[in-house]
MARBA-3410 file (N, C-alpha, C, O; in Angstrom, 1 decimal):
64
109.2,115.2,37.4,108.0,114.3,37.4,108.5,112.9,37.2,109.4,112.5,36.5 ~ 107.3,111.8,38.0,108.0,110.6,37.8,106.8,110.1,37.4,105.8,110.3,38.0 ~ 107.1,109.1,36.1,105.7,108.3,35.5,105.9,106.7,35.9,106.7,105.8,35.5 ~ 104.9,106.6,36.8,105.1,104.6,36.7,103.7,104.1,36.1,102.5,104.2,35.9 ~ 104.7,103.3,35.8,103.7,102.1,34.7,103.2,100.9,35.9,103.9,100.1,36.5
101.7,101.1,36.1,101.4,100.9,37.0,100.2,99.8,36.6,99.1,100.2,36.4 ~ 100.4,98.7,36.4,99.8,97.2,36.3,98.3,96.9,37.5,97.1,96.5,37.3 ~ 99.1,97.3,38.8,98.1,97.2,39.4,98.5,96.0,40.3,97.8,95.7,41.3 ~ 99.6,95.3,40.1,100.2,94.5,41.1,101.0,94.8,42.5,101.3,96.0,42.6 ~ 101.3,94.1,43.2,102.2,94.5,44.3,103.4,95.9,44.0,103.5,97.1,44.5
104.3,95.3,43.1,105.7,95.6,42.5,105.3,97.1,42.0,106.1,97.9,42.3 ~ 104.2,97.7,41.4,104.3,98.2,40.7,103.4,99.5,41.8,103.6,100.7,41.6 ~ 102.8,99.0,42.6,101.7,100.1,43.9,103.3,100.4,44.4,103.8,101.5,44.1 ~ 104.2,99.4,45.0,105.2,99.5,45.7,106.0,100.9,45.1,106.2,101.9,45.8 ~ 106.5,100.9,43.8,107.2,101.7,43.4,106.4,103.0,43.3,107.0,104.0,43.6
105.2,103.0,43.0,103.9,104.4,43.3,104.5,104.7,44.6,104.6,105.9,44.8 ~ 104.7,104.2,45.4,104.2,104.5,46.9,105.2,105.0,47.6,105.1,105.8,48.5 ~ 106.8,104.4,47.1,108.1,105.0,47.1,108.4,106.0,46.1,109.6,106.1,45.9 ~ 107.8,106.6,45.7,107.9,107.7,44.5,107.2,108.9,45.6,107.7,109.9,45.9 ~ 106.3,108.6,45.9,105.3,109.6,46.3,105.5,110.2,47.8,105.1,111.3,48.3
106.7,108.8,48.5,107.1,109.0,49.9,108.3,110.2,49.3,108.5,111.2,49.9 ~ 108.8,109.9,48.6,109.7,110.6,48.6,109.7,112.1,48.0,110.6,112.8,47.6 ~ 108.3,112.5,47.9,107.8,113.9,48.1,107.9,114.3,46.3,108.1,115.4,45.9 ~ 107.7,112.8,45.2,108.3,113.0,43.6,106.6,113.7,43.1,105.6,113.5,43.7 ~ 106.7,114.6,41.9,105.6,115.0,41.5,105.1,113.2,40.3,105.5,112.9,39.2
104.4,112.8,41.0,103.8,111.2,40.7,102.9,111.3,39.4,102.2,112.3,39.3 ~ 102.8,110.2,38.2,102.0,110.4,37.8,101.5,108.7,37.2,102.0,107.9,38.0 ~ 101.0,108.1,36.5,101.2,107.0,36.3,100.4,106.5,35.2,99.5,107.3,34.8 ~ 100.5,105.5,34.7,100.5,105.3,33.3,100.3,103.5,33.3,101.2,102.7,33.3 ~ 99.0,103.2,33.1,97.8,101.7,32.7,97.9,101.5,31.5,97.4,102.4,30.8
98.5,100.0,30.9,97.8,99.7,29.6,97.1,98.9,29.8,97.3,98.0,30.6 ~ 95.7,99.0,28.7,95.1,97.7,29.0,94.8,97.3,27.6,94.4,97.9,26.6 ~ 95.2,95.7,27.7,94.7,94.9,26.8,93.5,94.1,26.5,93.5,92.9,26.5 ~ 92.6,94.9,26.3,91.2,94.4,26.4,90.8,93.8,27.3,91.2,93.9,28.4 ~ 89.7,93.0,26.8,88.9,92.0,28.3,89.2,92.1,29.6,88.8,92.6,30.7
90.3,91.4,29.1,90.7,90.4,30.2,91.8,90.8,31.0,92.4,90.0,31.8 ~ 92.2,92.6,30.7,92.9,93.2,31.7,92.1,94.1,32.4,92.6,94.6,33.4 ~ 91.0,94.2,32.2,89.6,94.7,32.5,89.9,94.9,34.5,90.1,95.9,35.2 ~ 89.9,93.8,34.6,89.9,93.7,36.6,91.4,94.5,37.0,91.4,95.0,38.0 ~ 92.2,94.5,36.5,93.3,95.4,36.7,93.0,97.3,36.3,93.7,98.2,36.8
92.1,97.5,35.4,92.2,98.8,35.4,91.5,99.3,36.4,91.9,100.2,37.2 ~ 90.1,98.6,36.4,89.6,98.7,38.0,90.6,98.9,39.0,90.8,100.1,39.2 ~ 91.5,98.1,39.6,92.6,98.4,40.6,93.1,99.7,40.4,92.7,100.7,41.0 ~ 93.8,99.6,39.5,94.2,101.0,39.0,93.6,102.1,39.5,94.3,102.9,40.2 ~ 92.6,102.3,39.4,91.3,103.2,39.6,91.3,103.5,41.0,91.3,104.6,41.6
91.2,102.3,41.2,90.6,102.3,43.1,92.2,102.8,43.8,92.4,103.5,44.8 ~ 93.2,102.3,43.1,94.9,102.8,44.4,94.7,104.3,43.6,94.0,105.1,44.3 ~ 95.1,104.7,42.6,94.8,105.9,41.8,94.3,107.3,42.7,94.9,108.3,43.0 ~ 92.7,106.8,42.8,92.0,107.6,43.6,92.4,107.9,45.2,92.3,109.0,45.8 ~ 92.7,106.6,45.8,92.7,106.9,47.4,94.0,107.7,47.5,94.0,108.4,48.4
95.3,107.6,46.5,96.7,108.0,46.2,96.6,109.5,46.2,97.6,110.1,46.7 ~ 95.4,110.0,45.7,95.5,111.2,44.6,96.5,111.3,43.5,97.2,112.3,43.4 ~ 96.5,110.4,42.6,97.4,110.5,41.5,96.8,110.7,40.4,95.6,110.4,40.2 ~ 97.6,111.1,39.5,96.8,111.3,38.4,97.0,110.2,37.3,98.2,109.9,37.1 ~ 96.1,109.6,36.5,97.1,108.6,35.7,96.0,108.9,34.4,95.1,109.7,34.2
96.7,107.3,33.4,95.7,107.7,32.3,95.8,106.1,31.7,96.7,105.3,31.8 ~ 94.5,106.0,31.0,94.6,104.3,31.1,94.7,104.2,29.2,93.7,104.4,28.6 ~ 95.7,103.9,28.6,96.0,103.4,26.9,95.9,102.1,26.7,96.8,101.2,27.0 ~ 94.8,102.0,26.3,94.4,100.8,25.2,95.2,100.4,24.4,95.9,101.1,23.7 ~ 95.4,99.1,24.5,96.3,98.5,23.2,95.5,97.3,22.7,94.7,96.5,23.1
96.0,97.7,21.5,94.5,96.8,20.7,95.4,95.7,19.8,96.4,96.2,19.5 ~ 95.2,94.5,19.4,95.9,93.3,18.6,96.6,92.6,19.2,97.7,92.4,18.6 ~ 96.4,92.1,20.4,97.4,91.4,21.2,96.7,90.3,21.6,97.2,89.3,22.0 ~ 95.0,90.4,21.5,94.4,88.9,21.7,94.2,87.8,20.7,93.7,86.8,21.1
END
């Protein structure tokens, strides 16, 4: 199994998407830091879903 830490940026879909070509059981893994990573877990969500992957989104709290 392969877990990417998946932001939601180019770099990070990129390595999802090379993981998954290469037939890996995928799984992936969102932090979010409150507010204002808010529009990134959305993303998350939306590649996530059309991917079929399974992921899980962990809160981190004291960083604002």
């Amino acid at each position: 199994m392969v877990v990417v830490n998946l932001s939601g940026g180019c770099e990070s879909v990129a390595t999802l998407l090379w993981n998954l070509k290469r037939k890996e059981d995928v799984r992936a893994v969102h932090y979010e830091f409150g507010d204002s990573s808010r529009k990134e877990t959305v993303r998350v969500d939306i590649i996530c879903g059309i991917l079929g992957v399974p992921y899980k989104v962990i809160e981190v709290n004291g960083f604002n």
